[in-house]
C-alpha positions as CSV (number, residue, x, y, z in Angstrom):
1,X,9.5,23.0,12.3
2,X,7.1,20.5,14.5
3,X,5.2,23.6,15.7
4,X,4.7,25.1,12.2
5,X,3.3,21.9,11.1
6,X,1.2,21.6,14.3
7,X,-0.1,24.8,13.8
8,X,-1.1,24.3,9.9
9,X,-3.5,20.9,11.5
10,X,-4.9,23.3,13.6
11,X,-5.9,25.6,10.9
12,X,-6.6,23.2,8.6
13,X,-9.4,21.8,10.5
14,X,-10.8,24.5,12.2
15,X,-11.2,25.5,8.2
16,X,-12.3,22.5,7.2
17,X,-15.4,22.7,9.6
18,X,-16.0,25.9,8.6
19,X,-16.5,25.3,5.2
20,X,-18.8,22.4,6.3
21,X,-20.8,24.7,8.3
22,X,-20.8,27.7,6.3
23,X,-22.1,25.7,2.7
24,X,-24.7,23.4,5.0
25,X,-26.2,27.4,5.5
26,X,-26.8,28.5,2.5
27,X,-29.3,27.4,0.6
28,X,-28.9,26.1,-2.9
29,X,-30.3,27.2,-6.1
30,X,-33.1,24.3,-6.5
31,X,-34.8,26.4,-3.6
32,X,-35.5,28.9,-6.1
33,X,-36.4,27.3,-9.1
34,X,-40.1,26.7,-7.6
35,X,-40.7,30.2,-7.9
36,X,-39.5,30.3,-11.3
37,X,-42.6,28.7,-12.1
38,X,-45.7,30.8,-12.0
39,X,-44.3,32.2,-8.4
40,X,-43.5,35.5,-9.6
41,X,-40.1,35.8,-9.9
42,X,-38.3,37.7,-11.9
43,X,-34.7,36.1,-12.2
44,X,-34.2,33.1,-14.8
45,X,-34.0,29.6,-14.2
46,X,-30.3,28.7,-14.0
47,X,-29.2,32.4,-14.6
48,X,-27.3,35.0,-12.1
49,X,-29.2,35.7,-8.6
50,X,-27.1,38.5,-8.0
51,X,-24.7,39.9,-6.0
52,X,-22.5,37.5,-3.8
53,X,-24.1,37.4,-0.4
54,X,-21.9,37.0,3.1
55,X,-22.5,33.5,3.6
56,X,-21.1,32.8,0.0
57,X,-18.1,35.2,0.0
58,X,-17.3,34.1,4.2
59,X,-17.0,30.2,2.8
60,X,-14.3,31.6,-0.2
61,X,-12.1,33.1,2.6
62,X,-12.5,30.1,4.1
63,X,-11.9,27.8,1.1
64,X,-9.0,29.4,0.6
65,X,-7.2,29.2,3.8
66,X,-8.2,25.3,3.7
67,X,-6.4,24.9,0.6
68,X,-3.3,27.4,1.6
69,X,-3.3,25.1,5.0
70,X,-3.3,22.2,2.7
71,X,-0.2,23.4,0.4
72,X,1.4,24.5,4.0
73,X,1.0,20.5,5.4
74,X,2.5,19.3,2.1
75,X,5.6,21.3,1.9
76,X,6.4,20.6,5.6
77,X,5.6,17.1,5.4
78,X,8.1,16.3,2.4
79,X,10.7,18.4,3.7
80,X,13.7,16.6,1.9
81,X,17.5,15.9,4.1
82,X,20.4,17.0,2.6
83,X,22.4,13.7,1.8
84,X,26.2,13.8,2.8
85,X,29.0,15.0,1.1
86,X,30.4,11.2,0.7
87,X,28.7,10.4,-2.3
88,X,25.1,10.7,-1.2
89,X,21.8,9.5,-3.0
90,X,20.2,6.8,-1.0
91,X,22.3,4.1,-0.7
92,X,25.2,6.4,0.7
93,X,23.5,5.9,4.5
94,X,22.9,2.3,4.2
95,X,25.5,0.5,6.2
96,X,28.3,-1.9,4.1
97,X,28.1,-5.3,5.2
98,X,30.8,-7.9,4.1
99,X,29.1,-10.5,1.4
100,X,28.5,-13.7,3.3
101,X,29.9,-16.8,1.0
102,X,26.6,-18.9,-0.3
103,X,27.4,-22.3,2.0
104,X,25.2,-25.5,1.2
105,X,22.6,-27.0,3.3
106,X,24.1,-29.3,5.9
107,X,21.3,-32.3,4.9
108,X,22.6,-32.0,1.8
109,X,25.7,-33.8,0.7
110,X,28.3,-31.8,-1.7
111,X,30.2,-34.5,-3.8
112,X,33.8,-33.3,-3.9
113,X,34.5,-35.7,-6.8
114,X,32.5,-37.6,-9.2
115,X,30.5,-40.6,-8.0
116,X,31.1,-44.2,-9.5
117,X,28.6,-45.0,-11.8
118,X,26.7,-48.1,-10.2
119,X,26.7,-51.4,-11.9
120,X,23.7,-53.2,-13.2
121,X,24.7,-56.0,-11.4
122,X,25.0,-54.3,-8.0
123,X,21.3,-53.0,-8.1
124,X,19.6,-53.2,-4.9
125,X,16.3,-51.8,-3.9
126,X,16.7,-49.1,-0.8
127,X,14.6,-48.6,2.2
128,X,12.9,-45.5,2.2
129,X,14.1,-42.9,4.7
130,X,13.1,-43.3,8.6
131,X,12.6,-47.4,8.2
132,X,15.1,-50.1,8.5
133,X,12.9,-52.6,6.7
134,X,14.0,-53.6,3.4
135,X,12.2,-53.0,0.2
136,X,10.2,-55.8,-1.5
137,X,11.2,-57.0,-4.6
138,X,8.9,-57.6,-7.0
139,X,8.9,-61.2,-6.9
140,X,8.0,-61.3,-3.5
141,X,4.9,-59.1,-3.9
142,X,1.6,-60.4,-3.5
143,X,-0.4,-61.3,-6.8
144,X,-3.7,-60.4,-7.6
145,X,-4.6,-64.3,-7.1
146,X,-3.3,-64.2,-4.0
147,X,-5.6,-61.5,-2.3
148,X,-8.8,-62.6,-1.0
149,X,-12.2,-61.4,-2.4
């Protein structure tokens, strides 16, 4: 199948810059509106000039082998895998794993019973983490009398 959908790039492209080529060619319709003024031509403005020429019918064939290229590349490229008789779908090819039991952080302590509710009595202030200096308590703080201006 790797060759088919090497091939259809190949044509693809080789279409593709055919089109390109073929429609920079021609010229366009705006070429001969001039003449429809006063120039002497005998077709109208916007109307039919004609029968199809062999630039215009070349870049239809053309066209359409781009586009049958393009329907080619799509229906090779979403080529879909039979799932397994097992159950299939999606989730049938994605490995079981056993369920790993939700464990707490080590920094954090689990209380296996409840904590003693602390006494008013009993309340002192704690260092913050990282020093071993104790808190000040507020009466030892300095007052705004005591700082010097």
């Amino acid at each position: 199948m790797a060759w088919l959908t090497t091939l259809l790039i190949v044509v693809q492209v080789v279409s593709a810059i055919s089109v390109i080529v073929l429609v920079l060619l021609q010229h366009g319709k705006g070429a001969d509106m001039g003449a429809a003024f006063g120039g002497g031509a005998s077709g109208s403005l916007f109307g039919a000039t004609g029968s199809a020429n062999f630039l215009s019918r070349a870049t239809g064939a053309v066209a359409t082998v781009f586009f049958l290229a393009t329907l080619g590349l799509a229906y090779t490229g979403t080529e879909t895998r039979r799932p397994a008789l097992d159950g299939g779908g999606v989730m049938g090819t994605v490995p079981a794993t056993t369920p790993v039991p939700a464990q707490a952080p080590r920094d954090i302590p689990t209380p296996s019973s409840p904590a003693p509710a602390p006494s008013p009595a009993a309340a002192t202030p704690i260092a913050p983490a990282g020093t071993s200096a104790p808190v000040a308590t507020p009466d030892a703080l300095p007052k705004s009398t005591d700082i010097p201006k």
